[in-house]
C-alpha positions in Angstrom: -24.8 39.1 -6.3 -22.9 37.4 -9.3 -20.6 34.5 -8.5 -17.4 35.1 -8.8 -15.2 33.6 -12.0 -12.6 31.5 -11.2 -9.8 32.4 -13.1 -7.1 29.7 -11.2 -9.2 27.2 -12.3 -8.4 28.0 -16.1 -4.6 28.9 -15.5 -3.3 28.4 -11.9 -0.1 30.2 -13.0 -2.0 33.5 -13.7 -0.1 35.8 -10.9 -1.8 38.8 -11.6 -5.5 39.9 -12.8 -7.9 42.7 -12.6 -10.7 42.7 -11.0 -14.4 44.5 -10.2 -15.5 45.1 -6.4 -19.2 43.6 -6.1 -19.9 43.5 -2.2 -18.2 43.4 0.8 -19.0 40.7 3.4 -19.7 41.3 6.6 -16.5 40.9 8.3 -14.8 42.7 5.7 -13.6 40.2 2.7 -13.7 42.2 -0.4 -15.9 40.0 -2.9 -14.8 40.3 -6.7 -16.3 39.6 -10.3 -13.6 37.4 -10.5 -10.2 36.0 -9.2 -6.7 34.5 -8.8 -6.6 33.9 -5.7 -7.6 29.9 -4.9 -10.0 29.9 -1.8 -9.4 27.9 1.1 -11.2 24.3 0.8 -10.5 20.3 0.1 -7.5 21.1 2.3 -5.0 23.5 0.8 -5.0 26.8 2.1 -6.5 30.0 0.9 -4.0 31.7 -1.0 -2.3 35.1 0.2 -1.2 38.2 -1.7 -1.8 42.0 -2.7 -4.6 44.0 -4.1 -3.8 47.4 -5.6 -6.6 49.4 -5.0 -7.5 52.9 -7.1 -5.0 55.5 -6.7 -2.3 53.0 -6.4 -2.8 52.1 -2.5 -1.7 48.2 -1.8 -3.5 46.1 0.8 -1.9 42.7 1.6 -4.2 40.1 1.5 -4.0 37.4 4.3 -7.1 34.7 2.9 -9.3 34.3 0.3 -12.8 32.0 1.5 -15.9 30.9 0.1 -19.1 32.7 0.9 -22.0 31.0 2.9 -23.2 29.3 -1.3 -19.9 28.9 -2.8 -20.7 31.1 -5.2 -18.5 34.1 -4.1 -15.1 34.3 -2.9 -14.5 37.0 -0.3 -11.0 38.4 0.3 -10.0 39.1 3.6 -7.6 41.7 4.4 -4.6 40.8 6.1 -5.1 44.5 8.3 -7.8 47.0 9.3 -7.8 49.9 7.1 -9.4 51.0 3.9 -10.8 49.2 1.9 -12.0 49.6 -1.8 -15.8 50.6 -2.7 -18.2 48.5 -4.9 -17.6 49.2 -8.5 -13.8 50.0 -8.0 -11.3 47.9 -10.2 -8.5 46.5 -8.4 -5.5 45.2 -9.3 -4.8 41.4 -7.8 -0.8 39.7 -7.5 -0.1 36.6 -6.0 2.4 35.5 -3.5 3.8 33.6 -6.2 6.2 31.4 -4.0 3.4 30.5 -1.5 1.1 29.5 -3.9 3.3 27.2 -6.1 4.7 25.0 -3.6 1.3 24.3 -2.6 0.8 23.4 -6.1 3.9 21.4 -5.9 2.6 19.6 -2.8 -0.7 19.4 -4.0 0.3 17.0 -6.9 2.5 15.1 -4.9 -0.3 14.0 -2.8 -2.5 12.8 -5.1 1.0 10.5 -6.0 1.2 10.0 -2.5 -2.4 8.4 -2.5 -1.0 5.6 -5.9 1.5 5.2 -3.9 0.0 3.9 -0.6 -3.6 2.7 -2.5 -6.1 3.4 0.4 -8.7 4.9 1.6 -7.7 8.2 2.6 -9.6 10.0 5.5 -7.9 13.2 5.8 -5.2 15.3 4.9 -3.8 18.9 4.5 -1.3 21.2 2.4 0.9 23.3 3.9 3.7 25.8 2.5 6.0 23.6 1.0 4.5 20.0 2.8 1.8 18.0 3.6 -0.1 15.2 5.4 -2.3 12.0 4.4 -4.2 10.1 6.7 -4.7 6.7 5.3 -7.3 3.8 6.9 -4.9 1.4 6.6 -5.5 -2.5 8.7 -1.6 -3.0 8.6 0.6 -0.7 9.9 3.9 -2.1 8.7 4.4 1.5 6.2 8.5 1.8 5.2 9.5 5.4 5.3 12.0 4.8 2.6 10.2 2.4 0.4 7.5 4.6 0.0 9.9 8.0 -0.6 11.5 5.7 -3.6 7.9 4.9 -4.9 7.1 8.8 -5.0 10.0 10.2 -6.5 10.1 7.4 -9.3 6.6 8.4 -10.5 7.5 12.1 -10.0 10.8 11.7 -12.3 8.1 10.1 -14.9 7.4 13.9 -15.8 3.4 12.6 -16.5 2.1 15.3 -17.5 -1.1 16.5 -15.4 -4.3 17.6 -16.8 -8.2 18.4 -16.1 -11.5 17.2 -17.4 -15.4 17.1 -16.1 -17.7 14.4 -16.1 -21.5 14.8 -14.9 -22.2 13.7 -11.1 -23.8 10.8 -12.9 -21.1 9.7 -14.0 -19.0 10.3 -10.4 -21.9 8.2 -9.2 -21.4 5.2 -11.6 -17.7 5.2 -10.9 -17.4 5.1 -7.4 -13.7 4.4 -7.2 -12.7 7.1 -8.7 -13.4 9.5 -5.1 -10.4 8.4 -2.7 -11.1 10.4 0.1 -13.6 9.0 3.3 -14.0 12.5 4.8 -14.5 15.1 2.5 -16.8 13.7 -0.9 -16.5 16.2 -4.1 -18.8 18.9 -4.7 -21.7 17.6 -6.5 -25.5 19.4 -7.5 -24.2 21.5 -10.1 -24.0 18.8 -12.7 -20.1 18.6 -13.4 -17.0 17.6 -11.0 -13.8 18.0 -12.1 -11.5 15.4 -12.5 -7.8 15.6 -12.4 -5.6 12.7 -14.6 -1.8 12.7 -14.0 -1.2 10.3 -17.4 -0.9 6.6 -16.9 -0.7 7.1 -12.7 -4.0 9.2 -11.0 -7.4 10.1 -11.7 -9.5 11.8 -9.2 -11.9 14.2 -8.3 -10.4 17.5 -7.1 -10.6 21.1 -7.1 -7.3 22.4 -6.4 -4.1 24.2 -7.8 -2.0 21.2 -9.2 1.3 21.6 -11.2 1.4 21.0 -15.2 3.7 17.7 -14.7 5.2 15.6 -12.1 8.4 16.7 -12.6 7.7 20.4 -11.6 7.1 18.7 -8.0 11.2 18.3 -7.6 12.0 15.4 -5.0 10.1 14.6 -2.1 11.0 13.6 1.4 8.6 11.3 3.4 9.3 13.2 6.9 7.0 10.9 9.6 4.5 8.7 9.8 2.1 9.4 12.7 0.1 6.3 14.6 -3.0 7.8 14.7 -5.4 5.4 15.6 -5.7 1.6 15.5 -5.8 1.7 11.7 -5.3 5.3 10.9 -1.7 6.2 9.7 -0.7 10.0 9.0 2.4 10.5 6.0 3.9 13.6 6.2 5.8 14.4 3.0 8.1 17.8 1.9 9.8 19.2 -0.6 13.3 18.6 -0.6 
């Protein structure tokens, strides 16, 4: 089976596509030639939407998840019913609303991670928030202090762009990974990187916004003891 293009990697504002059926997985995600639809990984959710099937039928789609290689992307249907056959082209839209807050959020992470500079060993994206979870030795974190160091480099406007280096160069640049628990793809030769100008640059392969001033403000909502020197920041958009 051919992998499947990933068209949100090239424009992660494209809402709508058209796409070719090539297999169906065994617990019925419909795998296409190519797609919109980000799939669930590095922490932000598989995105959700509609596919438009031939003779104008609409299936909501609940997930969108990497096959067993990471090659193909299967998308699973939100119901039981039918579904289309290989060969068909369907039509693919976005929830639009869904999928850029996570963007929004994404971005404002990766801010989140300048703005509290260590070593981060988990976190997640969530429909308008999300959480870090930072190995930090002293706990003495300011909920306030670090809301005013957010939205200052979000009101910067930095613009936010992408580029790939080889894993050889990943490996001779340690610092640039930032995350303990989940490392960046590596074995097909390239990782992506993504630079927001003059404040982040780090390996990622998510939906991110075009500049920091698309996030809007931010609210730091809690932080979470969650070990002796584990701290959890939970942001959202105001």
């Amino acid at each position: 089976m051919s992998k499947t293009t990933l068209l949100f990697r090239d424009d992660p504002y494209a809402k709508t596509a058209e796409a070719t059926v090539v297999g169906l997985s065994d617990d019925g995600g419909i795998i296409l030639d190519r797609t919109i639809f980000y799939a669930q990984g590095g922490g932000q959710p598989g995105d959700i939407g509609w596919m438009m099937l031939p003779g104008g039928q609409e299936i909501a789609i609940a997930n969108a998840v990497y096959g067993p290689d990471r090659s193909t992307i299967a998308h699973v249907p939100a119901a039981e019913g039918r579904l289309p056959a290989i060969g068909d082209t369907v039509g693919l839209r976005l929830d639009w609303d869904v999928r850029h807050a996570r963007m929004r959020v994404h971005t404002a992470l990766h801010l989140l991670s300048v703005a509290l500079p260590f070593p981060v060993t988990g976190g997640a994206i969530g429909d308008g928030e999300g959480r870090l979870d930072f190995d930090i030795p002293d706990a003495g974190l300011d909920k306030d202090e670090i809301g005013v160091k957010l939205n200052e480099m979000i009101a910067q406007d930095a613009p936010v762009s992408e580029r790939w280096i080889t894993d050889e160069e990943l490996l001779a640049n340690p610092g640039l990974v930032k995350t303990m628990s989940v490392k960046p793809p590596m074995g097909s030769g390239t990782v992506r990187l993504v630079e927001i100008a003059g404040l982040d640059l780090q390996p990622c392969g998510g939906t991110h916004v075009k500049s920091t001033g698309e996030i809007g403000a931010v609210a730091i909502t809690a932080i979470e003891k969650k070990g002796r020197q584990n701290r959890r920041v939970r942001i959202a958009l105001a």
